[in-house]
C-alpha positions as CSV (number, residue, x, y, z in Angstrom):
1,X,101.9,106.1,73.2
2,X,104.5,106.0,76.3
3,X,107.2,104.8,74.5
4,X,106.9,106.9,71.4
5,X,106.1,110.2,74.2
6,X,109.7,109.0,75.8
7,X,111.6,108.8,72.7
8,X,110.2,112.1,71.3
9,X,111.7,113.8,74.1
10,X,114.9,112.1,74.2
11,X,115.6,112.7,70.3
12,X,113.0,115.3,69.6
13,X,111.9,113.8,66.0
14,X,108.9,114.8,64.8
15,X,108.0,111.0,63.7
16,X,107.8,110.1,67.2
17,X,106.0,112.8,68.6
18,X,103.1,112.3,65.7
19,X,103.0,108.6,66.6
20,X,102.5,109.6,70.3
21,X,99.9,112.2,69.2
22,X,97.7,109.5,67.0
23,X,98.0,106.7,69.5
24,X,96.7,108.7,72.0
25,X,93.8,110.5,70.6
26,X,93.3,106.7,70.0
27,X,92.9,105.5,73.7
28,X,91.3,108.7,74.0
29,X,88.5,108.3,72.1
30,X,88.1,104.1,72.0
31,X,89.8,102.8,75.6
32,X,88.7,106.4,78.0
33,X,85.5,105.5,79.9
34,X,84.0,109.0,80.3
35,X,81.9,107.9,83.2
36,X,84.8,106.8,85.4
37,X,87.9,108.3,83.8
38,X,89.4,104.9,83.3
39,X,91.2,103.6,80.6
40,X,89.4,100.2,80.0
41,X,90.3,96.7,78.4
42,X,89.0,96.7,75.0
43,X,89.0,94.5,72.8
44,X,88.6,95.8,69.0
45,X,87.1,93.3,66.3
46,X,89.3,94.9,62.8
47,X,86.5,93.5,60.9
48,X,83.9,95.8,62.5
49,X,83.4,99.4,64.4
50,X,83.8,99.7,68.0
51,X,80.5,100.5,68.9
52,X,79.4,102.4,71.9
53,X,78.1,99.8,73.4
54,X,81.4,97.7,73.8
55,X,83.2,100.4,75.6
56,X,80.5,101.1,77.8
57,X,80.7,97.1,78.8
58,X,84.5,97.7,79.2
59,X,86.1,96.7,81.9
60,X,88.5,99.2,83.6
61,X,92.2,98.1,83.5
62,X,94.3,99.0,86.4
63,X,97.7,98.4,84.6
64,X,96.7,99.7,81.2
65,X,95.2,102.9,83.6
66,X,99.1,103.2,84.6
67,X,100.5,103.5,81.4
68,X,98.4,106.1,79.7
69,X,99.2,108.4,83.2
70,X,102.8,108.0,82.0
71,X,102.2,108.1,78.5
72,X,99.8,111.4,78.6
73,X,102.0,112.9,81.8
74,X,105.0,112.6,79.4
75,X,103.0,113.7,75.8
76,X,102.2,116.8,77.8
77,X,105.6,117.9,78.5
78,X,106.7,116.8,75.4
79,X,103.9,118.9,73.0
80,X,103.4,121.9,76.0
81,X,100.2,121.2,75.9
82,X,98.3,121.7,79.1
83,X,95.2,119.4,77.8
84,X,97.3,116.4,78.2
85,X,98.8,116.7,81.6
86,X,95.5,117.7,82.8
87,X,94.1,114.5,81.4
88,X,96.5,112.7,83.0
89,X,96.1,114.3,86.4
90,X,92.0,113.5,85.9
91,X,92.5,110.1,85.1
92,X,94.9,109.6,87.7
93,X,92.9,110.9,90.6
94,X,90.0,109.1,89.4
95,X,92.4,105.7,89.4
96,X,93.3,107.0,93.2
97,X,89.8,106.8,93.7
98,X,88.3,104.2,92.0
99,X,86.5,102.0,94.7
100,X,86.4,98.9,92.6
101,X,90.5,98.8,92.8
102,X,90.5,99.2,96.8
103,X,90.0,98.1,100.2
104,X,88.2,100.0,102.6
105,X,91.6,101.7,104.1
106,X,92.8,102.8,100.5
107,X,94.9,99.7,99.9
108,X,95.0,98.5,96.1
109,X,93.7,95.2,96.1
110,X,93.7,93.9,92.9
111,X,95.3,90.2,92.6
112,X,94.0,89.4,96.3
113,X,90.8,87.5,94.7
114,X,91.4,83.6,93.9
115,X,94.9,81.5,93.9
116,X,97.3,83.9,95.3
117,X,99.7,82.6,93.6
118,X,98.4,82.8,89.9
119,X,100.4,84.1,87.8
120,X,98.3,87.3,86.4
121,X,99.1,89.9,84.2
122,X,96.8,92.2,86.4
123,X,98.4,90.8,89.0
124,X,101.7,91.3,88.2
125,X,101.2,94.8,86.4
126,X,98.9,96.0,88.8
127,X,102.6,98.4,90.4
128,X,102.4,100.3,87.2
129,X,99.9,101.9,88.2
130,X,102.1,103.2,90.7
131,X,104.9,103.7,88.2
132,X,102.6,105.8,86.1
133,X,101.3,108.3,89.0
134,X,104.9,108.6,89.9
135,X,105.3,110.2,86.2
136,X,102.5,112.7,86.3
137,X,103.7,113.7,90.0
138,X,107.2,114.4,88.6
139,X,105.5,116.3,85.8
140,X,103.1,118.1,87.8
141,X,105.6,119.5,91.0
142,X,103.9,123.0,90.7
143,X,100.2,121.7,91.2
144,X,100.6,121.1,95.0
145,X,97.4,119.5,95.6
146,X,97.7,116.7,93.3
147,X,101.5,115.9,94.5
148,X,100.3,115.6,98.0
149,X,97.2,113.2,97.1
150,X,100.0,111.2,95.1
151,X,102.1,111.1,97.8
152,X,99.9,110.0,100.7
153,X,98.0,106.8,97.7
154,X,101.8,105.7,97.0
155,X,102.4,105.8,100.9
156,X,99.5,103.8,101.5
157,X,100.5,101.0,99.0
158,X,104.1,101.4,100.1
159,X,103.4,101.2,104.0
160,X,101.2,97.6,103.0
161,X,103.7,96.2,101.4
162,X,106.2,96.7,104.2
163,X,104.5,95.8,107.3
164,X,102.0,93.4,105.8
165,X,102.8,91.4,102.7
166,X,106.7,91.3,103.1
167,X,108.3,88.7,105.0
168,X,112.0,89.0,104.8
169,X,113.1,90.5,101.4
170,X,110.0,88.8,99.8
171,X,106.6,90.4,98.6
172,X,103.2,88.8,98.2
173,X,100.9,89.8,95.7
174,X,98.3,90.5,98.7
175,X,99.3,93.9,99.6
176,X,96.5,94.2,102.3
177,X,96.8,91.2,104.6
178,X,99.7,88.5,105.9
179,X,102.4,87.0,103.5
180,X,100.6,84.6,101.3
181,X,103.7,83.3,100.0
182,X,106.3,84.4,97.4
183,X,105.7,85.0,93.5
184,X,108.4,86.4,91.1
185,X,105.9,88.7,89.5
186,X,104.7,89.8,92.8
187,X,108.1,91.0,93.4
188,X,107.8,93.2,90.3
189,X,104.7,94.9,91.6
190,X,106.1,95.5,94.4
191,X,109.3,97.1,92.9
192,X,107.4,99.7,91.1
193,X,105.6,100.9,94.3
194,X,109.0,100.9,96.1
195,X,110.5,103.0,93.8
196,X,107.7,105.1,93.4
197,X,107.7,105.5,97.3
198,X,111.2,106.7,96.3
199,X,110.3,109.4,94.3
200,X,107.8,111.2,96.4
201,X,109.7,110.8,99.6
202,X,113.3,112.3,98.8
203,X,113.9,112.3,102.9
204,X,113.4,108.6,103.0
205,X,115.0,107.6,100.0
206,X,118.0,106.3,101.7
207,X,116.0,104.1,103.6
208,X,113.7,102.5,100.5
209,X,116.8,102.3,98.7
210,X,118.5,100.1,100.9
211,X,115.6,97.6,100.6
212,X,115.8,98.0,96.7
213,X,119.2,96.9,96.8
214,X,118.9,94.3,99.5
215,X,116.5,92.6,97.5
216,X,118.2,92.5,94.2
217,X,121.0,91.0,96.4
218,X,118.9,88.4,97.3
């Protein structure tokens, strides 16, 4: 759905714009848990119908939560649709929300459980989240209440990963305690926040900018 939204705005084909429509009336009716306005991890059996019961035993995916902020953030501005960018915005804040991602101070703390240093997925993909509510706030500039709640979660994430997980121009995948030790796809998670912290803080940009490009010096 994101990538066909994104490539019906850049070339404005209808192809692509239907493909975006149909895959996400898809999530939207077999991966959106109503009851927490997450999108969840399913898992659909071809062979068989996705019964109510499976999604309601879902489990609700961070990352895959990201993308469809993006995807419906971008569909919206793509069909003019207000029901889309309002979806997005609802899932999003509920994501912001969503105790089971978060410490007690806000921090998103998925990937601190087990090995630190596993390398997984939700570990690693866990900044797209961040990527994806950068989207919708770019999207959504004129609904002032949501930009400043996007604003203040991305700072919070940011502001971990620079005075508690970094050590030198390295990120751990812990964002709410000490350096645990380095992890390549920790650094990824941490780049999307970064840049995210970026785009909602156009007076500091300079200054994340700098430790963008410091680290992919390093």
């Amino acid at each position: 759905m994101t990538f066909s939204s994104y490539l019906a705005e850049c070339t404005g084909e209808k192809d692509h714009k239907e493909a975006a429509l149909l895959s996400a009336n898809c999530i939207k009716q077999l991966m959106l848990d109503s009851a927490t306005m997450l999108i969840t991890d399913c898992n659909i059996d071809s062979r068989s119908e996705y019964s109510s019961t499976q999604r309601s035993s879902a489990v609700p995916s961070c990352h895959l939560t990201g993308i469809a902020i993006e995807g419906f953030s971008i569909l919206g501005s793509v069909t003019g649709e207000d029901s889309w960018s309002s979806l997005a915005i609802e899932i999003a804040t509920a994501a912001m929300h969503y105790q089971g991602w978060h410490s007690s101070n806000g921090v998103l703390t998925i990937g601190s459980e087990g090995i630190t240093l596993s390398n997984r997925d939700a570990r690693a993909l866990k900044g797209l989240l961040n990527r994806g509510l950068l989207v919708a706030y770019q999207r959504n500039r004129s609904n002032k209440a949501f930009c400043d709640l996007v604003r203040s979660y991305i700072n919070v994430q940011c502001n971990a990963l620079l005075e508690l997980s970094r050590f030198q121009d390295s990120y751990s995948m812990h964002w709410g305690a000490a350096y645990t030790g380095q992890n390549a796809l920790a650094q990824m998670a941490a780049i999307d926040t970064l840049v995210a912290a970026i785009g909602v803080n156009q007076f500091l940009a300079s200054i994340y900018t700098y430790t963008l490009c410091n680290h992919a010096q390093r």
